[in-house]
C-alpha positions as protocol buffer text, in pm:
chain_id: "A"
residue {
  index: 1
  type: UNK
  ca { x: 5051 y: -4609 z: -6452 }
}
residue {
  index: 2
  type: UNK
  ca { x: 5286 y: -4695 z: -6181 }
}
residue {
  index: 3
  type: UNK
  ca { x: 5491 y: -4520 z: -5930 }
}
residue {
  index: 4
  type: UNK
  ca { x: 5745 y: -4620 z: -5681 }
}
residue {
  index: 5
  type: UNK
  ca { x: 5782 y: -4440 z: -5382 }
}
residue {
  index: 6
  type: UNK
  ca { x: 6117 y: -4431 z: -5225 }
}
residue {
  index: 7
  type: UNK
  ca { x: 6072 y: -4208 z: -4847 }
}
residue {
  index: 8
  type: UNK
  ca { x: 6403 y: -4119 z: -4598 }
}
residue {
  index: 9
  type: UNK
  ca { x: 6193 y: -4212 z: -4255 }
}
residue {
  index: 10
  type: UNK
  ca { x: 6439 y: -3977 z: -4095 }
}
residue {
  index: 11
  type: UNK
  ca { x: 6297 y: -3703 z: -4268 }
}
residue {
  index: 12
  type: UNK
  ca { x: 5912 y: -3775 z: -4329 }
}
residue {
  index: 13
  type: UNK
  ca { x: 5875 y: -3875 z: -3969 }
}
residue {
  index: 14
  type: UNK
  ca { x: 5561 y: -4084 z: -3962 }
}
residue {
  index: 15
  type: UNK
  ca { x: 5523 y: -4172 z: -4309 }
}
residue {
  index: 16
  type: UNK
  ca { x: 5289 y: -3849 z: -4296 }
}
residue {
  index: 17
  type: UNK
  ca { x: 5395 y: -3737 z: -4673 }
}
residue {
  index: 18
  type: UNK
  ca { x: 5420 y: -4033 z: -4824 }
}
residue {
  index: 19
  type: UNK
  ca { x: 5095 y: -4140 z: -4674 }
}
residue {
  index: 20
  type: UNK
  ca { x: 4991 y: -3834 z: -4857 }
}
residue {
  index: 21
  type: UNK
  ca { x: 5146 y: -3922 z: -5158 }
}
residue {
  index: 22
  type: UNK
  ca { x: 5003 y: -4261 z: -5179 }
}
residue {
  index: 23
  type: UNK
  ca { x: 4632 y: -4127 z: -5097 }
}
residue {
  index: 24
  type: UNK
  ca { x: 4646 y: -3878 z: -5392 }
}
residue {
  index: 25
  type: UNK
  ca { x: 4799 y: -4110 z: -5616 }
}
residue {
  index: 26
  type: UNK
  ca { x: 4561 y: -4356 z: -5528 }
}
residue {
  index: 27
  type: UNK
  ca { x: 4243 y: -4057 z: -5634 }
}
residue {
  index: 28
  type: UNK
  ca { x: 4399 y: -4024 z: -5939 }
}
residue {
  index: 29
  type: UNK
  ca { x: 4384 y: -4375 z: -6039 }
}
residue {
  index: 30
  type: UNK
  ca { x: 4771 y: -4442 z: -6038 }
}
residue {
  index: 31
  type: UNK
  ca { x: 4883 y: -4797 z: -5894 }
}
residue {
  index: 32
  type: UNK
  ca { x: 5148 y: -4720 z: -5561 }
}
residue {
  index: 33
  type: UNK
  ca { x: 5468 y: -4991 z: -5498 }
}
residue {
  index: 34
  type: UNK
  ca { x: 5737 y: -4960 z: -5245 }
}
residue {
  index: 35
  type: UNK
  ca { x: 6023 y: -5134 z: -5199 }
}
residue {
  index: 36
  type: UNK
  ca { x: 5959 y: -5293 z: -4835 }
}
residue {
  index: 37
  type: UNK
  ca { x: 5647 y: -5295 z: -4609 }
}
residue {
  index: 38
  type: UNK
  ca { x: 5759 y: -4948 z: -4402 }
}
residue {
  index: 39
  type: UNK
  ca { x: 5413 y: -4852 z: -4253 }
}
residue {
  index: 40
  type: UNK
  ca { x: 5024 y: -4937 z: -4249 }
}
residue {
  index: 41
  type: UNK
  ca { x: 4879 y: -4747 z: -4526 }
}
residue {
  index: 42
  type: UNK
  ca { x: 4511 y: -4629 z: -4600 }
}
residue {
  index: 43
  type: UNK
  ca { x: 4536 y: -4673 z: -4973 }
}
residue {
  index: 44
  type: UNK
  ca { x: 4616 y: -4984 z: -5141 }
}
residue {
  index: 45
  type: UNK
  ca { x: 4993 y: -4985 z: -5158 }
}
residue {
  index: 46
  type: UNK
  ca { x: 5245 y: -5303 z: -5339 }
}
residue {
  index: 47
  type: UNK
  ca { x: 5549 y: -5361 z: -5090 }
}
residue {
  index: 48
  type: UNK
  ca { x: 5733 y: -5551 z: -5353 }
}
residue {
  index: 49
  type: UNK
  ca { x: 6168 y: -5661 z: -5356 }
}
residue {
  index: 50
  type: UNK
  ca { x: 6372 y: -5350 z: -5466 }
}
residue {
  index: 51
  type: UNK
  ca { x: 6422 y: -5464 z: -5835 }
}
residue {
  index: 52
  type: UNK
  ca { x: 6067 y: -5590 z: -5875 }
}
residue {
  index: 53
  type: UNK
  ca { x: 5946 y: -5242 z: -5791 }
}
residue {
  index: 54
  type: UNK
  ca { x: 6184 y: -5065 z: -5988 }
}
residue {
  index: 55
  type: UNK
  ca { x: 6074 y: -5294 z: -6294 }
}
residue {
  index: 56
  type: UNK
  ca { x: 5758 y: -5264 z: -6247 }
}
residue {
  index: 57
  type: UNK
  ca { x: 5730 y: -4870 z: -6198 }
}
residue {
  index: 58
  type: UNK
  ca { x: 5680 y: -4636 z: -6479 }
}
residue {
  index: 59
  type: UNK
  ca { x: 5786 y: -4321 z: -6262 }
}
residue {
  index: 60
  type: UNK
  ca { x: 6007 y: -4315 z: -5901 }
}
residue {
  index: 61
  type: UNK
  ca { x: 5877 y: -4002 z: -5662 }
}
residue {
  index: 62
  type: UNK
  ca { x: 6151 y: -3992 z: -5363 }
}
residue {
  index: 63
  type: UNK
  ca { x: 6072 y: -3816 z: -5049 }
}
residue {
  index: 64
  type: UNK
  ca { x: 6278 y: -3666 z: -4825 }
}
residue {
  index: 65
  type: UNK
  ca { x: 6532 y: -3391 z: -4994 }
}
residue {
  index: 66
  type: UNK
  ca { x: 6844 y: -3359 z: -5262 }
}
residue {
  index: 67
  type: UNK
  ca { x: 7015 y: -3640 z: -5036 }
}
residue {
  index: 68
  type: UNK
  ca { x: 6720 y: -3870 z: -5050 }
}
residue {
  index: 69
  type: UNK
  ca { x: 6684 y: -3806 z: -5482 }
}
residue {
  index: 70
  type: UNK
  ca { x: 7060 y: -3887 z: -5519 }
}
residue {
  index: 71
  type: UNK
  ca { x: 7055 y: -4245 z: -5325 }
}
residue {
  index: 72
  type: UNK
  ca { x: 6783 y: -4345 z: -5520 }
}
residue {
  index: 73
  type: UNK
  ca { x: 6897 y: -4149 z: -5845 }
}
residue {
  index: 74
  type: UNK
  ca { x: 7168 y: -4431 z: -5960 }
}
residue {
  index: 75
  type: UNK
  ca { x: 6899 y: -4687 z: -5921 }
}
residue {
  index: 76
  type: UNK
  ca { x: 6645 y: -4490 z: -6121 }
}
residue {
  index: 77
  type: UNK
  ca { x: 6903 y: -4441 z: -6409 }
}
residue {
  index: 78
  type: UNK
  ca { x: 7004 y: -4824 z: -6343 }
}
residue {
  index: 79
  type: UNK
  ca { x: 6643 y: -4947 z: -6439 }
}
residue {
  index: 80
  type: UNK
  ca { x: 6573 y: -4637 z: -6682 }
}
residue {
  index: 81
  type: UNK
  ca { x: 6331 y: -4454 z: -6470 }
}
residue {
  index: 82
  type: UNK
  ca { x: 6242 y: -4102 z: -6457 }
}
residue {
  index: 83
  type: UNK
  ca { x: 6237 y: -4022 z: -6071 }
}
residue {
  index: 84
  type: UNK
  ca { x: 6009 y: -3634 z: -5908 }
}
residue {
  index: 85
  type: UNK
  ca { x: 6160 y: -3569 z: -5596 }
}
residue {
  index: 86
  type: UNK
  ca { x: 5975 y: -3392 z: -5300 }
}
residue {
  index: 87
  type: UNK
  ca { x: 6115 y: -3177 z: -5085 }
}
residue {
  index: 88
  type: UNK
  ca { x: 6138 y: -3212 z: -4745 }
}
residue {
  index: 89
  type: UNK
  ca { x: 6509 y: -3085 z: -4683 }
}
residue {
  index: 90
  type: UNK
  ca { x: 6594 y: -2758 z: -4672 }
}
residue {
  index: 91
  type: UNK
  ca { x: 6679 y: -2627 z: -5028 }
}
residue {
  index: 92
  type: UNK
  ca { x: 6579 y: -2853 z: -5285 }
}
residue {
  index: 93
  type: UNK
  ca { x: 6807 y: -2844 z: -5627 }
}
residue {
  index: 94
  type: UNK
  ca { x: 6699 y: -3229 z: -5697 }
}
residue {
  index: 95
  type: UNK
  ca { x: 6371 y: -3277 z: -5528 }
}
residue {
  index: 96
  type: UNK
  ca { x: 6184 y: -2964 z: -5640 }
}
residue {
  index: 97
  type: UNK
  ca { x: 5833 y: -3066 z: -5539 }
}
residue {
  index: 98
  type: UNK
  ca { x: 5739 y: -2880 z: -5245 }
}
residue {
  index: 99
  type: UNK
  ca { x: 5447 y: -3074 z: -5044 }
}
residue {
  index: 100
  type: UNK
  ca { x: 5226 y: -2811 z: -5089 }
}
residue {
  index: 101
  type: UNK
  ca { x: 5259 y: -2875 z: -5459 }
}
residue {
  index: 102
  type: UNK
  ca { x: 5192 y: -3230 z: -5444 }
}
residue {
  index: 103
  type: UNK
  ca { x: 4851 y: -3241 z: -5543 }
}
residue {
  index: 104
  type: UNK
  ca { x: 4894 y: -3013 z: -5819 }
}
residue {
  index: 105
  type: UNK
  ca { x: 5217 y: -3203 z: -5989 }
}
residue {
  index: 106
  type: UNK
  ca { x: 5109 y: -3544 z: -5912 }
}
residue {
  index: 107
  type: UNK
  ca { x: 4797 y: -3453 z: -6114 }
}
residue {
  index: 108
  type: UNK
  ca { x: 5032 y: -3323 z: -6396 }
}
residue {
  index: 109
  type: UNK
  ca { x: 5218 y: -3637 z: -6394 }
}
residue {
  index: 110
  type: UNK
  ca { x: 4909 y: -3872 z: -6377 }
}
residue {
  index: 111
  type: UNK
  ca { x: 4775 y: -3612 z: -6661 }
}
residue {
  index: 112
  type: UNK
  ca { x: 5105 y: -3688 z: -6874 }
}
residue {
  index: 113
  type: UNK
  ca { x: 5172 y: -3338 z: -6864 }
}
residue {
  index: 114
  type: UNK
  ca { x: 5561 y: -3288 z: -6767 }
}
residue {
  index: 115
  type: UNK
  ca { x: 5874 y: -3263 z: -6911 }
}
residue {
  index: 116
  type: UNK
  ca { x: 6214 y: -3507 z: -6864 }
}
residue {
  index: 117
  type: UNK
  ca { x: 6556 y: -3281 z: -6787 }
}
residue {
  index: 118
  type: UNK
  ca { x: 6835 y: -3524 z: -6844 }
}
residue {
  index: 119
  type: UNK
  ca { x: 7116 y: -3465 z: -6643 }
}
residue {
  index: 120
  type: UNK
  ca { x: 7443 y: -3614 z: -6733 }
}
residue {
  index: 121
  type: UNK
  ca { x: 7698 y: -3805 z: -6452 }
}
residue {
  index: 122
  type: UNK
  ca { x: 8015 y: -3891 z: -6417 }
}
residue {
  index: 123
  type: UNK
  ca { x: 8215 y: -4224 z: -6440 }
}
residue {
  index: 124
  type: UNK
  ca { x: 8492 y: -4260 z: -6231 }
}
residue {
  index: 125
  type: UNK
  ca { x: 8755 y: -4539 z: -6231 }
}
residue {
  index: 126
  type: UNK
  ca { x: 9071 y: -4634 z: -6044 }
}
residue {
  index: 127
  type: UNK
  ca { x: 9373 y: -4905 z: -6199 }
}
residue {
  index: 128
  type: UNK
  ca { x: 9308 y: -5099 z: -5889 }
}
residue {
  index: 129
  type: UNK
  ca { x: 8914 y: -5203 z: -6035 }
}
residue {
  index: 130
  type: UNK
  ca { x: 8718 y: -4957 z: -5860 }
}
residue {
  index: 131
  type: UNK
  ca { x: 8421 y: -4814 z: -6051 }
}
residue {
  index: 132
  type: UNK
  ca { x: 8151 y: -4593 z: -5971 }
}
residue {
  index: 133
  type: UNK
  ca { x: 7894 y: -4331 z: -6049 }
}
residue {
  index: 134
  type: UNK
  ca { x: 7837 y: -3963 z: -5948 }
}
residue {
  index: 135
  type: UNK
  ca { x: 7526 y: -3721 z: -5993 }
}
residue {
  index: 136
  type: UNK
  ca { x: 7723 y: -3453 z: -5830 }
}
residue {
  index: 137
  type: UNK
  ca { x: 8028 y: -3511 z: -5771 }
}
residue {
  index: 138
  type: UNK
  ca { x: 8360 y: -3696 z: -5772 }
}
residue {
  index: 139
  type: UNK
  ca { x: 8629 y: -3584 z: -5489 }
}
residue {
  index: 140
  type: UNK
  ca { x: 9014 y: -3660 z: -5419 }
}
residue {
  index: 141
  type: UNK
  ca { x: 9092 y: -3577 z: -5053 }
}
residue {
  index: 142
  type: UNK
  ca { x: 9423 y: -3654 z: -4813 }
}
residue {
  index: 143
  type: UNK
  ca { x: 9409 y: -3883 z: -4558 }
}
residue {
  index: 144
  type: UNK
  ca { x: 9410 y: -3574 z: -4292 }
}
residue {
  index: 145
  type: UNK
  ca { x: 9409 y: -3207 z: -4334 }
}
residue {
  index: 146
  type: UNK
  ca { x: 9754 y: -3162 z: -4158 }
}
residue {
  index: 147
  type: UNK
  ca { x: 9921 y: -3124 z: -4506 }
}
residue {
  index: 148
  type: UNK
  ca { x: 9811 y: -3025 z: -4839 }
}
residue {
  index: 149
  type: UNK
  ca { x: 9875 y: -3318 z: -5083 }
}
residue {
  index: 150
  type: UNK
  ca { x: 10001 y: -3278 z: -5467 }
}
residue {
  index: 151
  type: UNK
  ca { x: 9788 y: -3356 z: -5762 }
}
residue {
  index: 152
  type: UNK
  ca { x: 9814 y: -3362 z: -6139 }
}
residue {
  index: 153
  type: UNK
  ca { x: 9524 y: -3311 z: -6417 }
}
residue {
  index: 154
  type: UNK
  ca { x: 9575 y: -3459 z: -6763 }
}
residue {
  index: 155
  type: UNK
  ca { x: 9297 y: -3389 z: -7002 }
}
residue {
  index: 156
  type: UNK
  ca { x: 9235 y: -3606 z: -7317 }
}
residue {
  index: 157
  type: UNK
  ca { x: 9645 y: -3731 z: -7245 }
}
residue {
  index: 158
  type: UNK
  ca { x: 9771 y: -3354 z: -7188 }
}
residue {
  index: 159
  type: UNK
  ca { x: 9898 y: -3208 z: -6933 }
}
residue {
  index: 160
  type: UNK
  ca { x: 9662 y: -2958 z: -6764 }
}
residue {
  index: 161
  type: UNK
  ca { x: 9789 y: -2799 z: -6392 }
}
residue {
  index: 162
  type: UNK
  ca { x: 9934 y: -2933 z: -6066 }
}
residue {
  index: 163
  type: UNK
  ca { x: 9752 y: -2849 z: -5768 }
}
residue {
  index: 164
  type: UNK
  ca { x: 9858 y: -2830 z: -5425 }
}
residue {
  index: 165
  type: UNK
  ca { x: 9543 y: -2875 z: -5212 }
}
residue {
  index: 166
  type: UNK
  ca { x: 9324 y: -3045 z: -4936 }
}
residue {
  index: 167
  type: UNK
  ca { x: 9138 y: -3201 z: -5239 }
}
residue {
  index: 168
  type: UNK
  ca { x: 9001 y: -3150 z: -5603 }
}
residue {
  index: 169
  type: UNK
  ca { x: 8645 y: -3162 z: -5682 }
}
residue {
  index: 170
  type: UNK
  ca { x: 8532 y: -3268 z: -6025 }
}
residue {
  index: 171
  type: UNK
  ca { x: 8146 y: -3155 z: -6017 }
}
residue {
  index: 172
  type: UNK
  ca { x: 7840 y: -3203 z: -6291 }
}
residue {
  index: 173
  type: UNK
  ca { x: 7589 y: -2884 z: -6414 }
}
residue {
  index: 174
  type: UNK
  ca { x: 7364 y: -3063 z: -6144 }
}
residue {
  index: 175
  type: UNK
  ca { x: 7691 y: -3072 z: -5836 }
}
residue {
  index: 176
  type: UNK
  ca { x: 7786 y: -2770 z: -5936 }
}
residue {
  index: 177
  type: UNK
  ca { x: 7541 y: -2598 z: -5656 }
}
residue {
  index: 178
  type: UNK
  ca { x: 7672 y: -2825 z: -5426 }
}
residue {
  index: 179
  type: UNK
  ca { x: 8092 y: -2914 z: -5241 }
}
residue {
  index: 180
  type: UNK
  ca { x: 8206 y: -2781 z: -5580 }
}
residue {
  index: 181
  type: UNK
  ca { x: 8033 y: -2446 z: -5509 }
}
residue {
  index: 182
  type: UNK
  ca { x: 8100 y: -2428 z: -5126 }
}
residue {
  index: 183
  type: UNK
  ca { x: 8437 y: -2428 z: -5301 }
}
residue {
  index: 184
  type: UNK
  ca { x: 8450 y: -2173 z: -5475 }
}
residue {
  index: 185
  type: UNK
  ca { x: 8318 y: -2335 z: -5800 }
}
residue {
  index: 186
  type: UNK
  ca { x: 8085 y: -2149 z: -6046 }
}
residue {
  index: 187
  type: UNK
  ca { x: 7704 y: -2247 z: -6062 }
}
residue {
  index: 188
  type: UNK
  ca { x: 7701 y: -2396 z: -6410 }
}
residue {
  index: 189
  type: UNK
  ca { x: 7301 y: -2409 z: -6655 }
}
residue {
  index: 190
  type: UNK
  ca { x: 7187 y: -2766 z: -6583 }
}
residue {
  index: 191
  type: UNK
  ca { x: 7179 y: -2810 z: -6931 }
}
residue {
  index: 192
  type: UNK
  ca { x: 7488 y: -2727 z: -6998 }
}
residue {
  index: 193
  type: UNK
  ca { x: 7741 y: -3044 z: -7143 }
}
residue {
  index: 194
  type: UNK
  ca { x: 8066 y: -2981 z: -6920 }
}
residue {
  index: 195
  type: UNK
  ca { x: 8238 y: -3071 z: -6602 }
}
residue {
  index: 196
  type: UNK
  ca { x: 8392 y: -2801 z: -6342 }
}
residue {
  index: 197
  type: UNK
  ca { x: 8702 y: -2901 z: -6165 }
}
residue {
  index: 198
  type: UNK
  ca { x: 8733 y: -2705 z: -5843 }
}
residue {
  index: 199
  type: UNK
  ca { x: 9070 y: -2717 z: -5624 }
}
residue {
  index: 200
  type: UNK
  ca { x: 8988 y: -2756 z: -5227 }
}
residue {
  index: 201
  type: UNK
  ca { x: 9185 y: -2481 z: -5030 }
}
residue {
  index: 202
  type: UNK
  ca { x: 9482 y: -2447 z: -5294 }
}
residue {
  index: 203
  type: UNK
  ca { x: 9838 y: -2345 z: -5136 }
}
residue {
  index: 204
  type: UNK
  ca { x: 9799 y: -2098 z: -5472 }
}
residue {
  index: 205
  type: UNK
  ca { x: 9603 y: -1786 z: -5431 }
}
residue {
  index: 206
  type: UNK
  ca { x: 9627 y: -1748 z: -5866 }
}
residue {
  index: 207
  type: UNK
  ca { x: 9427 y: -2122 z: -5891 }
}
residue {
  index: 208
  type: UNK
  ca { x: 9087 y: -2113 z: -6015 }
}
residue {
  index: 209
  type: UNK
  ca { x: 8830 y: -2349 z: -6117 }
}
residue {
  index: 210
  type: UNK
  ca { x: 8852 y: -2506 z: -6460 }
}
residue {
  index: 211
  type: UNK
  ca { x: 8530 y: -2600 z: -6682 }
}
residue {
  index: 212
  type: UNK
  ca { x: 8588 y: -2915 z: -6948 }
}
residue {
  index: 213
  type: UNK
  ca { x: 8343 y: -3033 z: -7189 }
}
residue {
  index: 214
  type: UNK
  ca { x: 8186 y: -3372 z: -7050 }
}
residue {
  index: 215
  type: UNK
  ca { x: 8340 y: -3563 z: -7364 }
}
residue {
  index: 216
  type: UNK
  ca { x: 8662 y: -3507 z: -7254 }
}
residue {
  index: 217
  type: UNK
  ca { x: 8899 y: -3804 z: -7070 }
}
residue {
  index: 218
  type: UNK
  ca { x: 8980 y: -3646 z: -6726 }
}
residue {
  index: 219
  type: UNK
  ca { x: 9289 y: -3795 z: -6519 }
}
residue {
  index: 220
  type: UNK
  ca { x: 9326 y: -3687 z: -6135 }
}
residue {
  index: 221
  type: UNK
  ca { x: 9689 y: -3817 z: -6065 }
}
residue {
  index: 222
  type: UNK
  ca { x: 9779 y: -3864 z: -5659 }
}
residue {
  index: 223
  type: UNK
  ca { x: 10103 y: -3726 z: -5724 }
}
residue {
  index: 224
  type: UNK
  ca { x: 10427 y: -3989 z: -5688 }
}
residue {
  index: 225
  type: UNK
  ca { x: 10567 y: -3815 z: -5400 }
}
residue {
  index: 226
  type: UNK
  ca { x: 10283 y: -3781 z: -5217 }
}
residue {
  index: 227
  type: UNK
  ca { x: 10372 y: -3875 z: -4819 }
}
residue {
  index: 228
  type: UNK
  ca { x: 10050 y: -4064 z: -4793 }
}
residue {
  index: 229
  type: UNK
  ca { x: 9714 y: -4228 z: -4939 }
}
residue {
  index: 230
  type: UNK
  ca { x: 9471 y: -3998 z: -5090 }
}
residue {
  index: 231
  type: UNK
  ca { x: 9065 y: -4140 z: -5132 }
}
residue {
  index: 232
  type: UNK
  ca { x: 8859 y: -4061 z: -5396 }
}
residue {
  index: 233
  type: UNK
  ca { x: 8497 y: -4090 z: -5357 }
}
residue {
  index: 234
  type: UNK
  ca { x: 8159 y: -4015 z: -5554 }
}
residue {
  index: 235
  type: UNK
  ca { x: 7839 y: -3852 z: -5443 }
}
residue {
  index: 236
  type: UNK
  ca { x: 8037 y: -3855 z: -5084 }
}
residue {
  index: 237
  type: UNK
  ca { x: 7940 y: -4274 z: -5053 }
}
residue {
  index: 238
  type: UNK
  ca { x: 8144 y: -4514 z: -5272 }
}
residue {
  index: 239
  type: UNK
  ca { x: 8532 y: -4451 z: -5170 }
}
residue {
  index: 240
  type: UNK
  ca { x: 8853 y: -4572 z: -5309 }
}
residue {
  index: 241
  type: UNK
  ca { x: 9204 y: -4573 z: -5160 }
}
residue {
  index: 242
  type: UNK
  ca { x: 9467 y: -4382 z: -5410 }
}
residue {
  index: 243
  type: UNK
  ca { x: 9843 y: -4475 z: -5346 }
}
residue {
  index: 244
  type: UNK
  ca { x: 10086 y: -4231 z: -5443 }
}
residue {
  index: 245
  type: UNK
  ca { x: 10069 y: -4244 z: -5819 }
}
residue {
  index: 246
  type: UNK
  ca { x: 9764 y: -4345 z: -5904 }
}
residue {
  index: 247
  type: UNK
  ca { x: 9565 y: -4248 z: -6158 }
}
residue {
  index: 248
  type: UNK
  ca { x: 9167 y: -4141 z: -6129 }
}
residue {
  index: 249
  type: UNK
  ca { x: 8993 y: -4164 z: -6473 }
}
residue {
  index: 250
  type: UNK
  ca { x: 8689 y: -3933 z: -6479 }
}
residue {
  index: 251
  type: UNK
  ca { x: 8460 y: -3945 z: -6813 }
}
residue {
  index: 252
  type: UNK
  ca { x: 8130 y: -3901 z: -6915 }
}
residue {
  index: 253
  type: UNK
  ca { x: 7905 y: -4217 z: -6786 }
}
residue {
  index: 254
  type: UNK
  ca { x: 7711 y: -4352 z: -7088 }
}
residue {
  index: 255
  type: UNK
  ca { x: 7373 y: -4294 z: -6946 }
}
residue {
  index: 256
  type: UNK
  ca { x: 7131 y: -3944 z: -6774 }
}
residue {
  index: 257
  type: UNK
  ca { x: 6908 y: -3948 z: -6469 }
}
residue {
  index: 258
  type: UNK
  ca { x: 6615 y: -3851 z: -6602 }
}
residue {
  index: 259
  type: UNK
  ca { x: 6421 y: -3543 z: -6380 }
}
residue {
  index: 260
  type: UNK
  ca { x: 6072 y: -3495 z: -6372 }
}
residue {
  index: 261
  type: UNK
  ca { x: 6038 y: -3103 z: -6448 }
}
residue {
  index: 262
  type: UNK
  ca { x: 5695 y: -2912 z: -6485 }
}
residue {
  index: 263
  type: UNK
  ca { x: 5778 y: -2568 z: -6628 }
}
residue {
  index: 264
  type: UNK
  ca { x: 5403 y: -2472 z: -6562 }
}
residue {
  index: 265
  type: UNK
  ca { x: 5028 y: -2586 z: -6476 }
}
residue {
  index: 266
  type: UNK
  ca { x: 4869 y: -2455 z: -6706 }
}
């Protein structure tokens, strides 16, 4: 067995956890790659290229928090791997392997004694050739928050509301806890197949969140008359510019992030 381990420096100052990590990996006779050579270790560890060590692992453990799990995430589902996140943020939704547990779950997972939760994403894509992925979430926002902009939500071709807003969120089961929920959004079972749209400070005090079933065809319109661009973006990185008009296609995306659960030791 292999695992990569993928650490945010700014949170495990030191390499102190992962150093951890590696050294009880390493009792439990499970093989240790990372991506780039980041610190001396005690334990034999493989710094190998990023796609070598994805290929190569049979399990990614991310440390750091939520944040941390969802950079690496679209790589892990990329390559097909299941990813255990530890927690060193402050509330942990992804990465729900406190350090104090590590030597308890890491023997679980060496043991083969876990449990995948798939969680589905979304696919997002513009007319203009802009593609990309969320685990949480996919946003439309204005250009400032001087004026509300207009929107328009078609689902499967129909028409479903206008919106007046700063924004509209379009959150996963797994987002939902997240922007969507700061929002105003409902907390939605993990497991659950759908897709919460949540308006961003609506000029309508009757507006409230809407929850599709993830097969459907979502379209987020930037409304024609719009005065200026609108962005969409997805887990808050990848950002597109939306003229007035435009069209934001929001599906299902055709493959899961795969969690590493542990519903108990014994």
């Amino acid at each position: 067995m292999t695992v990569l381990l993928v650490t945010n420096p700014t949170k495990d100052s030191g390499y102190a956890v992962t150093g951890q990590a590696a050294a009880l990996l390493h009792e439990l006779g499970v093989a240790v790659v990372m991506a780039q050579p980041v610190f001396e270790s005690k334990v034999p560890i493989r710094f190998l290229p990023k796609e070598e060590a994805y290929r190569e692992a049979d399990f990614v453990i991310t440390i750091g928090g939520d944040g941390t799990l969802l950079k690496a995430g679209l790589d892990c589902v990329h390559y097909g791997k299941p990813v255990l996140g530890v927690n060193l943020g402050r509330t942990g939704f992804l990465a729900t392997c406190e350090v104090e547990e590590m030597p308890e779950k890491l023997r679980l997972l060496a043991e083969g004694r876990y449990t995948l939760d798939p969680r589905g994403l979304l696919l997002a894509r513009s007319a203009n050739g802009w593609q990309a992925e969320a685990i949480n979430d996919v946003v439309l926002f204005g250009r400032t928050r001087m004026h509300p902009m207009d929107y328009k939500v078609y689902c499967d071709g129909c028409f479903v509301s206008s919106y007046r807003s700063d924004g509209l969120i379009l959150a996963t089961p797994t987002g939902s806890t997240a922007y969507s929920f700061s929002a105003g959004g409902p907390v939605l079972d993990a497991a659950a197949d759908v897709v919460v749209l949540t308006p961003v400070c609506a000029h309508n005090a009757q507006v409230a969140p809407l929850v599709f079933a993830a097969g459907r065809r979502l379209e987020l319109v930037a409304d024609a008359e719009n005065r200026d661009t609108c962005y969409a973006c997805a887990d808050s990185t990848a950002q597109c510019d939306l003229q007035p008009g435009d069209v934001l296609t929001v599906t299902a995306a055709p493959q899961k992030l795969q969690l590493i659960i542990f519903y108990d030791s014994e």
